[in-house]
LOZAZA-451171 format. One record per residue (C-alpha): residue number from 1; residue in three letters; x, y, z. Coordinates in steps of 0.2 Angstrom, whole numbers, plus 5000, padded with zeros to 4 digits. Example, Ala and Ser with C-alpha at 12.3 -4.5 7.8 and 13.67 -1.06 7.14 Angstrom:
2
R roke torfi    x    y    z
R    1   Ala 5062 4978 5039
R    2   Ser 5068 4995 5036
// end
This chain:
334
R roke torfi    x    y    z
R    1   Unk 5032 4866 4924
R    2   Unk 5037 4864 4944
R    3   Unk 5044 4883 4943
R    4   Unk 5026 4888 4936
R    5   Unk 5018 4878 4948
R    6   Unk 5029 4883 4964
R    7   Unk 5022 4901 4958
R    8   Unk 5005 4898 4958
R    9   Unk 5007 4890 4974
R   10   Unk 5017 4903 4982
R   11   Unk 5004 4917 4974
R   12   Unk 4988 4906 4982
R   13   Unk 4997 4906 4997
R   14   Unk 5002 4925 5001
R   15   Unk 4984 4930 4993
R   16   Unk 4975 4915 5005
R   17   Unk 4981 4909 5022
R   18   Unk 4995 4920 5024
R   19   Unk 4984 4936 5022
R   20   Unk 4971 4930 5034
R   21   Unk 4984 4925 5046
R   22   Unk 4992 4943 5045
R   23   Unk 4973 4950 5047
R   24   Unk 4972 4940 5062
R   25   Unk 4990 4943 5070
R   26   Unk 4990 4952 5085
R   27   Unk 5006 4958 5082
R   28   Unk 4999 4970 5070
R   29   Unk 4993 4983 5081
R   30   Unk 5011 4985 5092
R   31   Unk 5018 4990 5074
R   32   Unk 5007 4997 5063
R   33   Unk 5020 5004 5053
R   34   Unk 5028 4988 5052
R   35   Unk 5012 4978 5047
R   36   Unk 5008 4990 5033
R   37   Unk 5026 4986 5024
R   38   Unk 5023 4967 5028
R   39   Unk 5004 4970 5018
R   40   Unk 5013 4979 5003
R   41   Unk 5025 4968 5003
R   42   Unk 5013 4950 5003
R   43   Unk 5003 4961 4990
R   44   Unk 5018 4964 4979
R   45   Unk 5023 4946 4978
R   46   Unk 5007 4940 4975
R   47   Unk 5008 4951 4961
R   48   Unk 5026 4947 4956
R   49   Unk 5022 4927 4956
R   50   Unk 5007 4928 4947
R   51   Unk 5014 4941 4934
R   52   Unk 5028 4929 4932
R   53   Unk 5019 4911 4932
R   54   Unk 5010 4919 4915
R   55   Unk 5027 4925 4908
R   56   Unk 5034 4908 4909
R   57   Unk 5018 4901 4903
R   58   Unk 5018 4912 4888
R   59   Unk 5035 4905 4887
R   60   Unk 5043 4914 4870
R   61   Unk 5041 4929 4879
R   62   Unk 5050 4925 4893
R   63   Unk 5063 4912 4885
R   64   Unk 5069 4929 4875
R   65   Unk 5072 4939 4888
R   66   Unk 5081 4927 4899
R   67   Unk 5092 4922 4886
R   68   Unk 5098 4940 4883
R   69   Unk 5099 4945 4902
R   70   Unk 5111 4928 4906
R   71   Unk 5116 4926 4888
R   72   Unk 5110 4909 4888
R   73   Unk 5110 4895 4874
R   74   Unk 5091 4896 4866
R   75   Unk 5087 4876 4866
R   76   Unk 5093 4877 4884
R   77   Unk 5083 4890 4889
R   78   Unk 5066 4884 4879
R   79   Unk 5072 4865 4887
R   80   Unk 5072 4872 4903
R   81   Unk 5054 4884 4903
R   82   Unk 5045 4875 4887
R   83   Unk 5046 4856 4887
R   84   Unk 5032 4843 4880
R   85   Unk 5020 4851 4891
R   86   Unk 5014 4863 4884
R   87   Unk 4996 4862 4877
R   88   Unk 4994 4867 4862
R   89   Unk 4986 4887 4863
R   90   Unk 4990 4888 4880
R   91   Unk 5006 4900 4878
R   92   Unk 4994 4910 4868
R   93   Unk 4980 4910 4880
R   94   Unk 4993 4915 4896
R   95   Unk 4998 4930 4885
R   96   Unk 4982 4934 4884
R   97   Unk 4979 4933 4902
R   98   Unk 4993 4944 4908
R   99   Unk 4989 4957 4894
R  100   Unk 4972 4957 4900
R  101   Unk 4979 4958 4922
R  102   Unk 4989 4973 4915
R  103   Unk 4976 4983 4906
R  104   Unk 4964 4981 4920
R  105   Unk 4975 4984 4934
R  106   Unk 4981 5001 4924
R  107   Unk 4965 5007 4919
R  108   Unk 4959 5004 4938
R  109   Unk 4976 5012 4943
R  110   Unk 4971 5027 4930
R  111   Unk 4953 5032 4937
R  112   Unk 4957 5031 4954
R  113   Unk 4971 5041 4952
R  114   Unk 4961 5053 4943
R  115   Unk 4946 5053 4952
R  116   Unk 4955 5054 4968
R  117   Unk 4964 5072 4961
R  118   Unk 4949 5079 4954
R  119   Unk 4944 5076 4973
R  120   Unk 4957 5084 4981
R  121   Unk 4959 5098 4971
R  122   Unk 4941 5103 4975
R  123   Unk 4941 5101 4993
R  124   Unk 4958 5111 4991
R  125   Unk 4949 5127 4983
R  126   Unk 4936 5123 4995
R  127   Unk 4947 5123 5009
R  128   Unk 4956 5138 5000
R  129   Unk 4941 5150 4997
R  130   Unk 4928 5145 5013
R  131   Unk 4944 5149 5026
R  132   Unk 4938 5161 5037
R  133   Unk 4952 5166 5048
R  134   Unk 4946 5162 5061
R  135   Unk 4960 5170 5074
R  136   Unk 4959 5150 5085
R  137   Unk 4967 5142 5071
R  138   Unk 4983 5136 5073
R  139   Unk 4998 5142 5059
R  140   Unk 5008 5130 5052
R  141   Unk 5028 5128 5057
R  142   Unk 5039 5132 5044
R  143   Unk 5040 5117 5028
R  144   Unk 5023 5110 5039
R  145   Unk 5006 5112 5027
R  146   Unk 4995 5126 5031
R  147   Unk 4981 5124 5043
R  148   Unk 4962 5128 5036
R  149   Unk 4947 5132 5047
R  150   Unk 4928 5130 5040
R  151   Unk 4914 5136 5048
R  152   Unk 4905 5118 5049
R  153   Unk 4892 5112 5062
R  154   Unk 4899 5094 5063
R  155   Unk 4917 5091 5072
R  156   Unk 4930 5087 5060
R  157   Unk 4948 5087 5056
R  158   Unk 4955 5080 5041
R  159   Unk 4970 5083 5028
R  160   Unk 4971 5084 5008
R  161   Unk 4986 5075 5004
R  162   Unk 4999 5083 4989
R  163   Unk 5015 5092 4986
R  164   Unk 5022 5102 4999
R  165   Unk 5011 5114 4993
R  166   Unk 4997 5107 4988
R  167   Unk 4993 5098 5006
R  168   Unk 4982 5106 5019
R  169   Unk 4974 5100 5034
R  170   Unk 4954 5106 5036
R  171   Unk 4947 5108 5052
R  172   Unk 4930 5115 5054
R  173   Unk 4927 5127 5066
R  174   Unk 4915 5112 5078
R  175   Unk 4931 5104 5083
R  176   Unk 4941 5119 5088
R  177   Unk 4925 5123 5100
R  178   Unk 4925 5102 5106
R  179   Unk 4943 5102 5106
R  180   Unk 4955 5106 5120
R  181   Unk 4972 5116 5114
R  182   Unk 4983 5099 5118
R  183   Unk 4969 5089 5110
R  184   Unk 4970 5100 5094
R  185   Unk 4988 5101 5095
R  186   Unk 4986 5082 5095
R  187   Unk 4975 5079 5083
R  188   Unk 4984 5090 5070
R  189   Unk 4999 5081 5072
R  190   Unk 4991 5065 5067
R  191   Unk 4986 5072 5051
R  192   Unk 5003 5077 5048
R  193   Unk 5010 5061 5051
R  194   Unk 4996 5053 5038
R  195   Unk 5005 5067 5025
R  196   Unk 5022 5063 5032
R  197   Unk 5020 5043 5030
R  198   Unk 5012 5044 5015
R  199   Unk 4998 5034 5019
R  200   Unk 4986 5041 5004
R  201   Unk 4999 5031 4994
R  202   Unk 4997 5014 5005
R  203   Unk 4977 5015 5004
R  204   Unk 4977 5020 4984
R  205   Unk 4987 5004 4982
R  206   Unk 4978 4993 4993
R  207   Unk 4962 5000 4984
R  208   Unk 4965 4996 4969
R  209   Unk 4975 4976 4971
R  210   Unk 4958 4974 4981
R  211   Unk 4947 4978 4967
R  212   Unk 4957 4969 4955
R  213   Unk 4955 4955 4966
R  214   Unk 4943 4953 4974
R  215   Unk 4933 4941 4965
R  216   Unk 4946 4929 4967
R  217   Unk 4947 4929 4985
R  218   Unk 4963 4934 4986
R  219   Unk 4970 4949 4999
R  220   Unk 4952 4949 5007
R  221   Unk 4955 4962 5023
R  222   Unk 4969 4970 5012
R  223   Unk 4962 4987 5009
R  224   Unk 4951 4987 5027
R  225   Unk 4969 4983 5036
R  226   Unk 4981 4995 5027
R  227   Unk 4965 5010 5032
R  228   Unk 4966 5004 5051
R  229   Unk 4985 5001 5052
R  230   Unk 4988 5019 5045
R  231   Unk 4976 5026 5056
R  232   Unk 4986 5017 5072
R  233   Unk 5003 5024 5066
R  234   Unk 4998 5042 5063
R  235   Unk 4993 5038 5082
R  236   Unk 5008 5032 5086
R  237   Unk 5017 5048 5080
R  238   Unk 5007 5061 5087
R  239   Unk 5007 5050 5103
R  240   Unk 5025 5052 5103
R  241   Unk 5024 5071 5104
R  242   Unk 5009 5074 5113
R  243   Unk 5004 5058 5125
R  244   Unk 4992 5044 5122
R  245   Unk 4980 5048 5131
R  246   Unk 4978 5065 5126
R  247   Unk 4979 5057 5110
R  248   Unk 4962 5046 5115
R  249   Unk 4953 5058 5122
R  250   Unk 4955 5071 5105
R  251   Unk 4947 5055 5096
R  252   Unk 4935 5050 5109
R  253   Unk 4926 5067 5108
R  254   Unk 4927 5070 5087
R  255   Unk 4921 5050 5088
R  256   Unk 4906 5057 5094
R  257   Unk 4901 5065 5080
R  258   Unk 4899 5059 5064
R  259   Unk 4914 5063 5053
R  260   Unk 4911 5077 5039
R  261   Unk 4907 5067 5021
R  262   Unk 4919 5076 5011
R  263   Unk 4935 5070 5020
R  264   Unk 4935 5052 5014
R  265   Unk 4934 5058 4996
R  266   Unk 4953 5061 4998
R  267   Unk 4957 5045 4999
R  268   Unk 4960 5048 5021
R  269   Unk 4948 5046 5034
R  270   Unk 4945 5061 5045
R  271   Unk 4956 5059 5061
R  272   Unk 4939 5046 5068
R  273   Unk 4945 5035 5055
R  274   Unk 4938 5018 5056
R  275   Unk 4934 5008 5073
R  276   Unk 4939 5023 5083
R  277   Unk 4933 5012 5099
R  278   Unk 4947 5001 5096
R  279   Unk 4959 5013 5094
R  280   Unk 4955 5023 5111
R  281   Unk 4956 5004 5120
R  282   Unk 4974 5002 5113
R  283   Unk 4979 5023 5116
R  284   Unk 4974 5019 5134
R  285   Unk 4981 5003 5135
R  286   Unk 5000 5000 5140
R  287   Unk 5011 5008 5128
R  288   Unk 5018 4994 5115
R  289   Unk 5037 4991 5117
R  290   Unk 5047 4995 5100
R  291   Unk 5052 4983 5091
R  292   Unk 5069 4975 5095
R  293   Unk 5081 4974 5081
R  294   Unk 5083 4957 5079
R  295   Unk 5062 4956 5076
R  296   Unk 5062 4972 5067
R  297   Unk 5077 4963 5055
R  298   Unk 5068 4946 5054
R  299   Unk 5049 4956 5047
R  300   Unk 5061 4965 5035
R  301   Unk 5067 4949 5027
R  302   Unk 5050 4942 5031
R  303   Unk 5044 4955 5018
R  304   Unk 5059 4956 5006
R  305   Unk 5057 4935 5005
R  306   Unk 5037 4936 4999
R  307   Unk 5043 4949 4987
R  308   Unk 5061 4943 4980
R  309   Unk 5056 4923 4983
R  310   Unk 5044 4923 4967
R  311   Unk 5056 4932 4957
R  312   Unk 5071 4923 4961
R  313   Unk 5061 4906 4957
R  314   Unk 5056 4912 4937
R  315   Unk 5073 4915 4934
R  316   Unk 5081 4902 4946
R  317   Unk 5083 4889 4929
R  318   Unk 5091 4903 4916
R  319   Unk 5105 4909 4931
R  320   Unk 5110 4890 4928
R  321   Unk 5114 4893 4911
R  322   Unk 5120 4910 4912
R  323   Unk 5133 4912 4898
R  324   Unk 5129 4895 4887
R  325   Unk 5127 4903 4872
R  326   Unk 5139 4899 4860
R  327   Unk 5147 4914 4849
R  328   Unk 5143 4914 4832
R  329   Unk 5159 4906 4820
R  330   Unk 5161 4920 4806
R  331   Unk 5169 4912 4791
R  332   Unk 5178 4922 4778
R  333   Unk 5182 4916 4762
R  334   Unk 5196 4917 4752
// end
């Protein structure tokens, strides 16, 4: 009962205070890279407790498994998660539950998913088909995904996440009139970085916890963090290349317009991205110092903890009875 409990607690915790705490940190925005593991990794352990605080409730379930795993003694193991407290039907109803979490999260994992490729593979032909050459466009570096110029009256530049093949980076022919050769050159590297990182990957997920949870309350600010954090680190590379404020100014003048519809049905915003105004202040602003190594080690096991702690917890009470099972005697008759 206190291992289920110390599980709902920890799950309320990451999912409540500690995610409006990390929506609030400053911290944040000097590592955005950082920040987006720390967000995975409070959303994986929310997950993980919760998941695991329904096992142990629906206790057979898990009682079986432990006692293979550490080859523990049944009684000891069912002593140790059962107990008197169980209501009657309750078992039942936590399997129910977690059966229930796992179809929706799969099936909401299974549209998006789907809905997000059908997306990207039209844009793709899109992109593909409507090229027009134009002789400004820029060509790709070798292993780099090929460049794709629209005619299109509103600035844009945006990519189409996929294989190595499959990626492509769409810029209408209105940015490459608004955009200088070091602001293009800036701006196509961010888009790279966003294919590079695999932020398409990082949004999806925070998508689709956020939906599954939001009702609850839980990871409120997940998915609108993990879109501005990835937006700030694919600033963050191409600042490294080609300057920060060149950087800025690239967005300033695509901020201007509104960015093209299509983009943000590929599961990435266009290079504006969201709150473009604070991402200019910070691009102009003094460059943050990387992290030391002592503070990048200490947000690592930050992030490993809120994933491994609940983990560790569920099966914390079977460890202590790893190998109690006594052998079965064989008789053999004369």
């Amino acid at each position: 009962m206190l291992v289920i409990a110390a599980l709902l607690g920890h799950t309320l915790l990451i999912g409540g205070p500690a995610a409006r705490l990390l929506a609030r940190a400053r911290w944040t925005t000097r590592f955005p890279q950082a920040a987006l593991r720390v967000w995975h990794a409070c959303a994986a352990g929310l997950l993980v407790s919760l998941t695991a605080a329904l096992a142990l409730t629906a206790h057979d379930l898990w009682e079986h498994i432990m006692v293979w795993v550490f080859h523990a003694d049944m009684h000891r193991v069912h002593a140790a998660y059962g107990g008197a407290w169980q209501a009657a039907g309750i078992a039942e109803a936590a399997l129910l539950a977690l059966a229930l979490g796992t179809g929706v999260l799969s099936g909401l994992t299974v549209r998006r998913t789907l809905r997000l490729r059908q997306a990207r593979d039209r844009h793709r032909l899109t992109a593909d088909a409507r090229s027009d050459g134009d002789p400004r466009a820029v060509p790709a570096a070798a292993g780099e995904p090929p460049v794709r110029v629209l005619r299109h009256h509103s600035p844009a530049v945006f990519c189409i996440p996929g294989s190595r093949r499959a990626a492509r980076i769409v810029v209408t022919s209105a940015a490459l009139d608004l955009l200088t050769d070091d602001e293009l050159a800036a701006t196509l590297e961010h888009e790279r970085a966003h294919l590079r990182l695999r932020h398409h990957r990082s949004i999806l997920a925070a998508d689709i916890l956020t939906a599954a949870f939001h009702r609850t309350g839980l990871l409120r600010g997940y998915a609108g963090q993990v879109r501005q954090l990835a937006e700030m680190a694919a600033d963050d590379q191409a600042a490294h290349r080609h300057g920060r404020r060149t950087v800025a100014r690239a967005l300033l003048e695509l901020s201007s317009a509104a960015p093209d519809a299509c983009s943000g049905a590929v599961g990435l915003s266009a290079m504006t991205g969201p709150d473009p105004a604070a991402r200019i202040r910070r691009l102009i602003g003094a460059a943050p110092r990387r992290a030391s190594r002592p503070v990048a080690a200490l947000m690592l096991a930050g992030a490993l903890t809120a994933t491994a702690l609940p983990l560790a917890l569920a099966m914390a009470p079977a460890a202590l009875l790893a190998d109690t099972a006594h052998p079965v005697s064989v008789s053999t008759g004369h």
